[in-house]
C-alpha positions as CSV (number, residue, x, y, z in Angstrom):
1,X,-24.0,-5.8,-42.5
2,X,-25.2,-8.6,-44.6
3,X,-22.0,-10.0,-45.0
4,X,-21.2,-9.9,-41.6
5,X,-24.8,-11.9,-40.9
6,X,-23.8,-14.5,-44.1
7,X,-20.0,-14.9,-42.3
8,X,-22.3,-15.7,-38.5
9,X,-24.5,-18.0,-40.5
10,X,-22.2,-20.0,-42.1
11,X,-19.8,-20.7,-39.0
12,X,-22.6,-21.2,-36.6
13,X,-22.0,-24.8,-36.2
14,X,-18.4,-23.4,-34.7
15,X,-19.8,-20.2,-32.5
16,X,-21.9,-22.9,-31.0
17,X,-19.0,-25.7,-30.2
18,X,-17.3,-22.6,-28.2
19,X,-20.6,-21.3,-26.8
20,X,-21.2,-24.9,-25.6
21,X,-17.4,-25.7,-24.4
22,X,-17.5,-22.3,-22.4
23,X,-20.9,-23.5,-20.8
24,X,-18.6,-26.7,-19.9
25,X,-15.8,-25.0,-18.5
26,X,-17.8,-23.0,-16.4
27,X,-20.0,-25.7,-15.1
28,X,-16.7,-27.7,-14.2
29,X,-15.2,-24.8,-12.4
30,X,-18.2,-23.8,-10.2
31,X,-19.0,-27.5,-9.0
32,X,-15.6,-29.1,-8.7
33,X,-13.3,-27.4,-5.6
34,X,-10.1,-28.9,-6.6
35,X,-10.9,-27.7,-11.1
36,X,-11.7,-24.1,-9.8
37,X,-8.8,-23.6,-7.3
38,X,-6.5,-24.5,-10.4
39,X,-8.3,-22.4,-12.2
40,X,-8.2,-19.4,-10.5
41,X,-4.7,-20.0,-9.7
42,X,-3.6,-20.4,-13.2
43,X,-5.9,-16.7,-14.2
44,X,-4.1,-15.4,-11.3
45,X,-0.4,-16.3,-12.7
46,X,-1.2,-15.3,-16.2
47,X,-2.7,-11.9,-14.7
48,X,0.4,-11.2,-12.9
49,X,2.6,-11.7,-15.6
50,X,0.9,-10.0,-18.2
51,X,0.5,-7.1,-15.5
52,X,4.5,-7.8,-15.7
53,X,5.1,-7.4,-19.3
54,X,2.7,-4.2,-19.6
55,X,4.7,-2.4,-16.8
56,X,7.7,-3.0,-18.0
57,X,7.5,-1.8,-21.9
58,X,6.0,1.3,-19.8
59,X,8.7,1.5,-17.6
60,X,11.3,1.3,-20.8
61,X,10.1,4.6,-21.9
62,X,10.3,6.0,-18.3
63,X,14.4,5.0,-17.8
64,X,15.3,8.8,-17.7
65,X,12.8,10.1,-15.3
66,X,13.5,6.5,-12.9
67,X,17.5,7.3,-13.6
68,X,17.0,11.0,-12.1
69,X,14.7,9.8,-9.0
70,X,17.4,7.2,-7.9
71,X,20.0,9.6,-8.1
72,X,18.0,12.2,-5.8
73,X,17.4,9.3,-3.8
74,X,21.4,8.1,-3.6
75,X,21.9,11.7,-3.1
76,X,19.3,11.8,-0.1
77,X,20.6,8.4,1.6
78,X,24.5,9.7,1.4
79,X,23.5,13.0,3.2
80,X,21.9,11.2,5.8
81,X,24.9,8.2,6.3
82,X,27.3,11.5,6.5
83,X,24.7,13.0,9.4
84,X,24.8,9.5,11.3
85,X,28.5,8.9,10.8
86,X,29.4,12.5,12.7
87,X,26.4,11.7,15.2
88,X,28.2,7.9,15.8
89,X,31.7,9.3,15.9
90,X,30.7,11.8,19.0
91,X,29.2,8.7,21.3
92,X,29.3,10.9,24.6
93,X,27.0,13.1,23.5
94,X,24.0,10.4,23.0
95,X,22.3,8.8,26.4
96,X,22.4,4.8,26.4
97,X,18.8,4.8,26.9
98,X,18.1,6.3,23.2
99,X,20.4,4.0,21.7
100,X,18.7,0.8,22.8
101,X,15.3,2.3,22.1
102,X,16.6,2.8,18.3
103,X,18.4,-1.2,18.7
104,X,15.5,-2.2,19.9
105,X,13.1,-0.3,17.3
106,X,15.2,-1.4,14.4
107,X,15.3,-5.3,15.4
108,X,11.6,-5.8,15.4
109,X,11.2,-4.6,11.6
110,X,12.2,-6.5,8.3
111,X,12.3,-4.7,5.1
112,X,12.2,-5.7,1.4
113,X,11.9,-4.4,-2.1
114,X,9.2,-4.7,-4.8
115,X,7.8,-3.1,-8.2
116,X,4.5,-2.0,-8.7
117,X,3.0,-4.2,-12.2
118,X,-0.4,-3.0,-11.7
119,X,-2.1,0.1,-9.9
120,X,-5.1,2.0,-9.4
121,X,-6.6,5.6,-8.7
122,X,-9.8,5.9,-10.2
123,X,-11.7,3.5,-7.9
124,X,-13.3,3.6,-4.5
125,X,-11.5,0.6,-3.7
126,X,-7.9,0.6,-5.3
127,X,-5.8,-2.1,-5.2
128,X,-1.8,-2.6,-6.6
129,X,-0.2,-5.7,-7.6
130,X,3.6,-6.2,-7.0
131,X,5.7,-8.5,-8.7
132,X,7.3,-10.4,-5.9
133,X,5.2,-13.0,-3.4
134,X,5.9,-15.6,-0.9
135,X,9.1,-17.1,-2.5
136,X,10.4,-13.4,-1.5
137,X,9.5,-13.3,1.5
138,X,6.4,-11.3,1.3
139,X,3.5,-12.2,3.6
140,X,-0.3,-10.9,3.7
141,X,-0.2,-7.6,6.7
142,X,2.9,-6.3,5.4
143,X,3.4,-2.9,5.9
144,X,4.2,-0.8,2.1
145,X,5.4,2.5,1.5
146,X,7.8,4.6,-0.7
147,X,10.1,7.6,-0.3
148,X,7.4,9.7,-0.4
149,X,5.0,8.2,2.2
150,X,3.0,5.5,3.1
151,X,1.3,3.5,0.2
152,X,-0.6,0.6,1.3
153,X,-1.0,-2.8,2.9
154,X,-0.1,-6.5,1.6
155,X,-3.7,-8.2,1.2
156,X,-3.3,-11.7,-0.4
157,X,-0.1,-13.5,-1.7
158,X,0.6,-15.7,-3.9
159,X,4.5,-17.6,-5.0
160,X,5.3,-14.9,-7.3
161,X,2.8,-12.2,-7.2
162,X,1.1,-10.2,-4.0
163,X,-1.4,-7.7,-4.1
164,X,-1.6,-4.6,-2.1
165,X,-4.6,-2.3,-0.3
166,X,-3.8,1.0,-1.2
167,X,-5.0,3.8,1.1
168,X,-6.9,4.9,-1.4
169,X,-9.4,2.6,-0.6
170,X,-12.4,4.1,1.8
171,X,-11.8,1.0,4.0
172,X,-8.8,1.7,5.1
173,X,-7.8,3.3,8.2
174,X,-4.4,4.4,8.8
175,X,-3.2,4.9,12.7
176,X,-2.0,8.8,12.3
177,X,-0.4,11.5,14.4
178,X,0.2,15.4,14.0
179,X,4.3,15.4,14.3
180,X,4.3,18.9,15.6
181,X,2.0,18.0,18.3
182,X,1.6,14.5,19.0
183,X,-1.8,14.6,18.7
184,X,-3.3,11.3,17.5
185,X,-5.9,10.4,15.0
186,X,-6.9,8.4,12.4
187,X,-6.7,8.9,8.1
188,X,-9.4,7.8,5.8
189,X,-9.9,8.3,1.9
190,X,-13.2,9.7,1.6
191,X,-12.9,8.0,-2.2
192,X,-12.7,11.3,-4.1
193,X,-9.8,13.4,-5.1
194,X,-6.4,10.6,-5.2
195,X,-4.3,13.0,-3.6
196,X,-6.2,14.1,-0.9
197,X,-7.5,12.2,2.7
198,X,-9.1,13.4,5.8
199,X,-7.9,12.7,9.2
200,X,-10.4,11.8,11.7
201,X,-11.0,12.3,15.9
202,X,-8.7,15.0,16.3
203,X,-10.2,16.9,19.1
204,X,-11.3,20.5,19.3
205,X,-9.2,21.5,22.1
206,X,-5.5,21.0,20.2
207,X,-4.2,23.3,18.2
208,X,-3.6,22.1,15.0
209,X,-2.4,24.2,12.1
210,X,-2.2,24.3,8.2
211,X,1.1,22.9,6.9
212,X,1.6,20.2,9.8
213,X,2.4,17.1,9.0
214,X,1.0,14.0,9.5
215,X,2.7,10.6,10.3
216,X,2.2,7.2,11.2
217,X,1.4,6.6,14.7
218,X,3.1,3.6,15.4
219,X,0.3,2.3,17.9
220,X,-0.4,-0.3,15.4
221,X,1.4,-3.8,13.7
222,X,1.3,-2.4,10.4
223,X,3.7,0.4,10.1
224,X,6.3,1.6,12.0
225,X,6.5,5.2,14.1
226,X,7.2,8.3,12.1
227,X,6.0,7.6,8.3
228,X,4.6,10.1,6.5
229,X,1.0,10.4,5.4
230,X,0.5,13.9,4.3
231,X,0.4,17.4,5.1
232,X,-2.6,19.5,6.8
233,X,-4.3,21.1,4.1
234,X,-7.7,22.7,5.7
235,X,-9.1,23.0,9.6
236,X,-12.3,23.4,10.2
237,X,-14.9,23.1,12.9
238,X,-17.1,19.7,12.1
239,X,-20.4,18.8,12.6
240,X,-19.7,17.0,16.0
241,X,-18.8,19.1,18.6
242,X,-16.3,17.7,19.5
243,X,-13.9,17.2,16.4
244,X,-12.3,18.9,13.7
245,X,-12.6,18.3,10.0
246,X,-9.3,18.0,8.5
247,X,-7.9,17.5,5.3
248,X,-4.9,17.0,4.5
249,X,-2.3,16.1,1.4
250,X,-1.3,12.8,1.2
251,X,2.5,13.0,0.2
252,X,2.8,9.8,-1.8
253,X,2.0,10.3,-5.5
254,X,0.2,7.4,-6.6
255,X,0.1,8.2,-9.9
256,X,3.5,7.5,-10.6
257,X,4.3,4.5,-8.3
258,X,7.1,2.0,-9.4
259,X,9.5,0.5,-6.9
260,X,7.8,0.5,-3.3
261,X,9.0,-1.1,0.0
262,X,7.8,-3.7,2.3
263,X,7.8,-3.6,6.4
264,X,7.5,-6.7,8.3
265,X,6.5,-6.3,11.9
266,X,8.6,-9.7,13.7
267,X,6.1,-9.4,16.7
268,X,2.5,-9.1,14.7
269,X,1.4,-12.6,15.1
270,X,1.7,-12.2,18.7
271,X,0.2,-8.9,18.3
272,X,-2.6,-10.2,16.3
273,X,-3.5,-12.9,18.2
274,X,-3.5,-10.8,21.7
275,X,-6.0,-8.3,19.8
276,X,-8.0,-11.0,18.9
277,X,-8.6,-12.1,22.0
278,X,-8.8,-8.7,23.3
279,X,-11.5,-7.9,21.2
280,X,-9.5,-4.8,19.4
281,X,-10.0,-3.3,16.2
282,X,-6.7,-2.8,14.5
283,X,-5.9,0.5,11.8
284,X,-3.1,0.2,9.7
């Protein structure tokens, strides 16, 4: 201890330059606009890339377990391209109607690729960072999700880097509906257990069961129709009368996130702007 006291007292002429040049630094950044925006841009890039760096040594000792998920994947996406090429060959048997719905459907999304760098569980409010931004393509109210299920949604953006509101964030309300009975509500992290949400306003008179699942809704700009969120885990009657407390299983493992997609919605500044003016509150 008392050589760790002589080393303080005989460099304190240097502890004080930085003390003082820290004081300076600050001062400059919290007075000046155009000093702090550089600033904070310049902690933002060097965040994102050393968020980078650190997910991809961790990735390098994951290559087996990402090698066998891609090739379930591959495996999934060449089952389904076999079930649309015999449902294409057999055109009688669809009703034009269906098929421009699904045009239609299909022409107002845009979809693009990104890796997770940085993620979060533990927290009330969880956020991820991705490792693509505007010179990708990637703009704030993005949709993101993975194979499993819904992930989040695209908060701020910068040229290289984005950063993501996962739904593991008690602020965030996802648009839902129960598949098997097209009942609507709404899912909500209550900011406890990571794989677990509750899904709100579904009313006493439906019939709602353990195992259903639970989707996106599509009444929203955010996501499209038919995502999955989870799976009904508990029913019971809640304290208003007139809903039911659900949970459910959310279906995405956050845990273990690493490459993630992105949905574009073509029509949501139209959309956005109309609800603005409309006065409406928009879920996810």
């Amino acid at each position: 201890m008392q050589r760790i006291f002589e080393f303080l007292f005989r460099f304190r002429a240097f502890f004080l330059f930085l003390l003082l040049e820290a004081i300076a630094v600050w001062l400059i950044v919290s007075n000046n606009g155009t000093q702090g925006a550089l600033f904070f841009n310049s902690s933002n890039r060097i965040a994102g890339n050393i968020f980078e760096t650190r997910s991809s040594i961790r990735e390098y000792f994951s290559l087996n377990q990402v090698n066998s998920d891609l090739a379930n994947q591959n495996a999934a996406l060449l089952n389904k391209l076999e079930d649309y090429e015999r449902l294409f060959v057999n055109t009688d048997s669809l009703r034009p109607e269906l098929m421009l719905i699904d045009s239609m459907t299909l022409a107002n999304y845009e979809f693009l690729s990104a890796k997770v760098i940085n993620n979060s569980v533990r927290r009330a409010q969880n956020i991820l960072t991705l490792n693509k931004g505007k010179n990708a393509g990637i703009e704030t109210g993005m949709g993101v999700f993975n194979e499993q299920g819904i992930v989040g949604r695209v908060k701020d953006v910068s040229d290289k880097f984005s950063t993501v509101i996962s739904i593991l964030h008690t602020e965030s309300l996802v648009s839902s509906v129960l598949q098997s009975s097209n009942v609507f509500g709404t899912t909500r992290w209550d900011g406890v257990n990571p794989d677990e949400a509750s899904l709100l306003y579904v009313p006493r008179h439906v019939t709602v069961t353990v195992g259903d699942t639970v989707v996106t809704s599509g009444y929203n700009s955010v996501y499209p129709e038919g995502l999955k969120i989870g799976v009904v885990k508990s029913v019971e009657r809640g304290t208003e009368a007139t809903f039911y407390d659900i949970k459910i299983n959310l279906l995405t493992n956050f845990s273990s996130l690493s490459y993630v997609y992105l949905v574009k919605n073509k029509n949501l500044p139209e959309i956005d702007s109309l609800q603005q003016v409309s006065g409406v509150i928009n879920e996810q």
